[in-house]
N, C-alpha and C positions, 0 to 999 in steps of 0.2 A: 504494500500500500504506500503510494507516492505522499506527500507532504511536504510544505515549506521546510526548506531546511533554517537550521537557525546556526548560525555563524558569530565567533566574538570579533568584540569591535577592537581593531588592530591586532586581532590573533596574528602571529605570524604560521607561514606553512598552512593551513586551512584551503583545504578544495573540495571543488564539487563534483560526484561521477555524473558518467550520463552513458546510456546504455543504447547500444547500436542492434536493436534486432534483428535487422537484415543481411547482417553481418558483420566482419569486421571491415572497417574502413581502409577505403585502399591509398588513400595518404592522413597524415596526420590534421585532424579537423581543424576551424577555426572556431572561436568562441569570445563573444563579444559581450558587456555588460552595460547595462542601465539600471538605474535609479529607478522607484517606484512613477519619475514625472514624466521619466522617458527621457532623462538628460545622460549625453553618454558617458559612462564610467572609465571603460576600457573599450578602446575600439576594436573589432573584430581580427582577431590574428589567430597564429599556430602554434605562438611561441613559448605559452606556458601551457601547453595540453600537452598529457602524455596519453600513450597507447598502453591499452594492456598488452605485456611482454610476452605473454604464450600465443605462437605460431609455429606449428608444428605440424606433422603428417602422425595416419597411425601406423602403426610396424609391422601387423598381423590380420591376420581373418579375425574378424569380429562377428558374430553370426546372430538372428534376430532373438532376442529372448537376456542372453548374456549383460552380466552387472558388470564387467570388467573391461577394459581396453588398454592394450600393448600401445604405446607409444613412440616415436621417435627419439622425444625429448621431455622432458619433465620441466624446462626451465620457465619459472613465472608462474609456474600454475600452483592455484590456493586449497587448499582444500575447504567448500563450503560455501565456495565460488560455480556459476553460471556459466558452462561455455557450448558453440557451437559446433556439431561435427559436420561434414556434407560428406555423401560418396559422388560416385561416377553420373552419376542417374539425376544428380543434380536434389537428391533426398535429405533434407536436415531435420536436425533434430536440436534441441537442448539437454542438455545432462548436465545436474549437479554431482561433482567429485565429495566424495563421501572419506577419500582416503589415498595413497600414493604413498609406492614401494619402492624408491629409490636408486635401489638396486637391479629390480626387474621391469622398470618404467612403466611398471602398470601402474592402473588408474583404476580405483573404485568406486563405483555410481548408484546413485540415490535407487535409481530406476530401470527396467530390464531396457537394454535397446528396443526400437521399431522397425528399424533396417538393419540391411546386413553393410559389413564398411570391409574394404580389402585395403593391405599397405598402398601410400600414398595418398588417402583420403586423407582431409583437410581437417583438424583441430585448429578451430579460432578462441583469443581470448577477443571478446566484444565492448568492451567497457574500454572508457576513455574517463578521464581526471582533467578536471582546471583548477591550477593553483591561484588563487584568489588575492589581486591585488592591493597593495597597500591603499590606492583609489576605492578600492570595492569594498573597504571594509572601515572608510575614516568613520562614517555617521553613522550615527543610530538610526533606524528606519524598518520598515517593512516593503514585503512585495518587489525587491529588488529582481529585474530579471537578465537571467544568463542564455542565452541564444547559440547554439552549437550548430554548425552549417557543416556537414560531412557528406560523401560518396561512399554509399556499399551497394554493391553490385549493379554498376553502372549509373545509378540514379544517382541524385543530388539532393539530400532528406534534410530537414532542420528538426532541431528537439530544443525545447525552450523548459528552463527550469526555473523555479522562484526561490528567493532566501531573504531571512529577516536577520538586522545586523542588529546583536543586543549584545548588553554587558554580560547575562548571566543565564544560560539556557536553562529554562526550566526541569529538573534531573526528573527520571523516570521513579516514580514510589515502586512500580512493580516489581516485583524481585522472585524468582525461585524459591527461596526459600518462605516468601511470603504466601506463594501457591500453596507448598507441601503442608501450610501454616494449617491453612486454610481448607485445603481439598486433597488430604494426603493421597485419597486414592488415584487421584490422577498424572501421577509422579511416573506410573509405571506405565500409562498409556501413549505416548510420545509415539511421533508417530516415524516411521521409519526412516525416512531418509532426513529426519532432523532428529536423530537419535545424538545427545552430547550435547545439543540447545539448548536444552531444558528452556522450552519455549520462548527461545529470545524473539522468533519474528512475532510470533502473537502477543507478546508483551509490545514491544517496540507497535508492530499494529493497532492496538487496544490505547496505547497512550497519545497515538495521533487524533485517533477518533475523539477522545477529552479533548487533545489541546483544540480540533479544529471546533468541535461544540462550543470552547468556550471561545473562539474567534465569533461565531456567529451568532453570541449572548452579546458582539461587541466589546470584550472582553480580551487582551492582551495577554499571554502567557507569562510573557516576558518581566510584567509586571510581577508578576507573584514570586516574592524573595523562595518560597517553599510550598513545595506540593501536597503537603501533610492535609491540606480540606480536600484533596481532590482524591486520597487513595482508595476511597472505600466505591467512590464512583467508575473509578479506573476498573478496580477489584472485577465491580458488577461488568462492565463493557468483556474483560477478558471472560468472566466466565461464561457470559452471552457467546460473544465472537468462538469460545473453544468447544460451546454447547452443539452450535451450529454446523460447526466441522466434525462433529461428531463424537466428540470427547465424552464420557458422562462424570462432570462435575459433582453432579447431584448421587446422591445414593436411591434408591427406589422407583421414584417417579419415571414415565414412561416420556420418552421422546419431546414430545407437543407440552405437558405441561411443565417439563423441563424451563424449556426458550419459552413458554409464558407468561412461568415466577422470574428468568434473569430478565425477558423485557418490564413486567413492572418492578422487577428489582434495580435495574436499569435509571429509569426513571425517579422513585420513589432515593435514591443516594446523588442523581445530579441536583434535585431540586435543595435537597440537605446544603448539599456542597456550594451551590450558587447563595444558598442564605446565610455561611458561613464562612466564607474569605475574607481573610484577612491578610494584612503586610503589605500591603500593596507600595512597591517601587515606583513610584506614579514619576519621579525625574529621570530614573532609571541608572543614580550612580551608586549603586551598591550600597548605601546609608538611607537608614531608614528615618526625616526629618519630624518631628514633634505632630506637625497635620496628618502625616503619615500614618502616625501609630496610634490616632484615634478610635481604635476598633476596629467596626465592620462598617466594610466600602464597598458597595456594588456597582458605584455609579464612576468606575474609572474608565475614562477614555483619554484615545492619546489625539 
């Protein structure tokens, strides 16, 4: 699930990915920035975009069914990471690496192939990185957008991404251990090819869906020194989003009234949490002024 990234103001080293699904790009893209007014940040160039570094062939028969792939090279590649294979027939697929042997450059995959691949078919990494200029990151702001102009497979594709520049990104409450806290039994259903996550995308998922609810409350994240009013609402979002994928959270309850009680439980912990914020950064320099710490403020805008 996509999301404003949020960026610190004069981080240094801070980039942003952007994902090429058609392929990998057949020269290095250009990526240009602007301000939420539309005034230019950075002009459009190639020169701080890097390519992902896995380009490579596979080394063996691969046949359709099979978790594993012989490689040429192992170099650059992540384990946990997203990449593209093609064979002869012009057939792709995605496969996430689940694991990588070193020594026998094999590759093990979340998921059985759909095709069969023979040596010399094509492993691509797809992802591309902009490292974020000292211009792109002076001001505080939201809705800054990043413009990517690339080529894969002959065509000329643009991806446009957004990012809010703040002193202090709101951290995630969700935690692992706050799962098993909560829902022990669900520790052991993970599902297989994010086996070792211990559900970080649905966590990370689950806390977008908060921040962007409370964008649409008019409401800043960025604002809140701490997430501590937002966790029990997060809580409910993840246990919805992992109900619905099919996890059972719940002990007894059948399917449907499962995702019934997390939608009005859903509901019944943001309304809680919208009446109970407090801290509010309303300057946004990491101090908290006397107006500030008046209690509770729902009426902050920037």
């Amino acid at each position: 699930m996509a999301d404003r990234v949020e960026v610190v103001k004069a981080g240094s080293g801070q980039v942003l990915w952007f994902e090429s699904p058609e392929g990998r790009p057949s020269a290095t893209p250009t990526v240009g920035i602007k301000d939420s007014g539309g005034a230019v940040l950075s002009a459009a160039a190639d020169t701080n975009v890097t390519l992902d570094t896995a380009s490579t062939t596979i080394n063996a028969t691969a046949s359709v069914g099979d978790k594993a792939i012989t490689l040429t090279a192992i170099t650059g590649i992540v384990v946990g990471r997203d990449y593209l294979i093609t064979n002869s027939l012009s057939q792709k697929e995605r496969i996430l690496v689940t694991g990588i042997n070193s020594s026998t450059m094999v590759i093990n995959l979340a998921e059985a192939i759909e095709y069969a691949y023979a040596a010399t078919d094509t492993f691509e990494g797809t992802r591309f990185s902009y490292t974020l200029q000292s211009a792109d990151i002076a001001t505080l702001g939201e809705l800054y957008s990043a413009t990517a102009v690339y080529t894969a497979g002959g065509v000329t594709r643009t991806h446009k991404s957004a990012y809010d520049v703040v002193l202090h990104p709101l951290e995630n409450p969700l935690t692992f251990a706050g799962i098993k806290s909560r829902w022990p039994d669900i520790s052991q259903q993970e599902f297989e090819e994010q086996r070792g996550e211990d559900y970080a995308r649905q966590r990370d998922d689950a806390w977008e869906i908060v921040k962007r609810d409370l964008r649409r409350q008019g409401k800043r994240p960025a604002l809140l020194i701490t997430g501590e009013d937002l966790e029990d609402w997060a809580y409910a979002v993840l246990a919805l989003y992992l109900t619905e994928a099919g996890v059972k959270v719940l002990r007894g309850p059948e399917a449907f009234e499962a995702l019934e009680y997390w939608r009005e439980k859903v509901t019944l912990e943001k309304n809680d949490a919208l009446a109970s914020l407090k801290w509010h950064d309303d300057d946004e320099d990491e101090a908290l002024g006397a107006a500030e710490s008046e209690g509770v403020r729902l009426d902050f805008y920037r």
